[in-house]
C-alpha positions as CSV (number, residue, x, y, z in Angstrom):
1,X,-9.4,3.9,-4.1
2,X,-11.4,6.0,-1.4
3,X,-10.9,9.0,-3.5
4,X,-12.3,7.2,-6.5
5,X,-15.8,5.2,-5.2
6,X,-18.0,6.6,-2.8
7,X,-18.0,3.6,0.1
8,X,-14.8,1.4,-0.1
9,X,-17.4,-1.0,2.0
10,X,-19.7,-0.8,-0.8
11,X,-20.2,-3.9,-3.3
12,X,-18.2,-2.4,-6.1
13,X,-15.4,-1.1,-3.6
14,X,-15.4,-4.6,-2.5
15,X,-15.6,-6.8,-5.4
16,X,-12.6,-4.6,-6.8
17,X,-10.5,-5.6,-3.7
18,X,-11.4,-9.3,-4.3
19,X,-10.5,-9.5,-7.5
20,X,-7.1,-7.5,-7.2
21,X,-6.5,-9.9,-3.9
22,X,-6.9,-13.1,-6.3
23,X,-4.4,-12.0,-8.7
24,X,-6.1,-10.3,-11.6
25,X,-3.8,-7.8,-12.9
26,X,-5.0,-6.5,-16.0
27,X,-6.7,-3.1,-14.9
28,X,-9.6,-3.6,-17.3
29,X,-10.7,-6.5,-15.3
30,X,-10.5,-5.0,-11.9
31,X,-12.0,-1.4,-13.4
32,X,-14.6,-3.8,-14.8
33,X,-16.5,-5.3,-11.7
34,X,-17.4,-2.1,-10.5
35,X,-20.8,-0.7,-10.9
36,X,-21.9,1.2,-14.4
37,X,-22.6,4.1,-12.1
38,X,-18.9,4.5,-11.9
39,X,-18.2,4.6,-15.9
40,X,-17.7,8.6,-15.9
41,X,-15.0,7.7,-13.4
42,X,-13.4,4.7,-14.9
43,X,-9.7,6.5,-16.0
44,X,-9.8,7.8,-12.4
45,X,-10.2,4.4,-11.3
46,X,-7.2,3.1,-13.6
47,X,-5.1,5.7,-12.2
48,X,-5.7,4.8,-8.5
49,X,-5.9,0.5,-9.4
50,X,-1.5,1.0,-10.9
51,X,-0.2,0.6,-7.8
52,X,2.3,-2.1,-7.1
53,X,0.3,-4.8,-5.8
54,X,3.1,-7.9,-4.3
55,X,1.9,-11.1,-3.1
56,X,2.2,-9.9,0.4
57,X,-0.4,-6.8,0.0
58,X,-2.6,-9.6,-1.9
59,X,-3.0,-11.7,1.3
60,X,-3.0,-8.7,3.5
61,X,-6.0,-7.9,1.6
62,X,-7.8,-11.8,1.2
63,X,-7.1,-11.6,4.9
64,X,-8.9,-8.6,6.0
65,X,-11.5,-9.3,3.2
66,X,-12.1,-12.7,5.5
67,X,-12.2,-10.7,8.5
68,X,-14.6,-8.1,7.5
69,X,-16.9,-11.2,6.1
70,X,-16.7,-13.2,9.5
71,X,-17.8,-10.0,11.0
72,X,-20.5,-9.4,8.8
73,X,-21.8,-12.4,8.1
């Protein structure tokens, strides 16, 4: 994803993790949380997002998600 969006700490980076870390599959969904500025990008994005995402990568991701939060909030 880092070769795709500019800041994978940035809101779009982020809200793409979140959504892929709840479960959403469908790669429209995840492509489509992240920012219009990215549009010219988007089958880029696709590319990157068909990874094999198991439910063990899923809560590796919720849990550093949590951790960067509790750090940052």
């Amino acid at each position: 994803m880092g070769s795709v969006v500019s800041d994978v700490m940035g809101v779009s980076a982020l809200d793409m993790l979140r959504t892929i870390a709840a479960g959403v599959e469908n790669l429209e969904k995840v492509s489509g949380v992240h920012s219009p500025n990215n549009e010219k990008k988007r089958a880029e994005l696709e590319l990157v997002l068909r990874g094999y995402i198991n439910q063990h990568k899923r809560l590796m991701i919720k849990t550093i998600l949590t951790h960067i939060d509790f750090q940052t909030d």
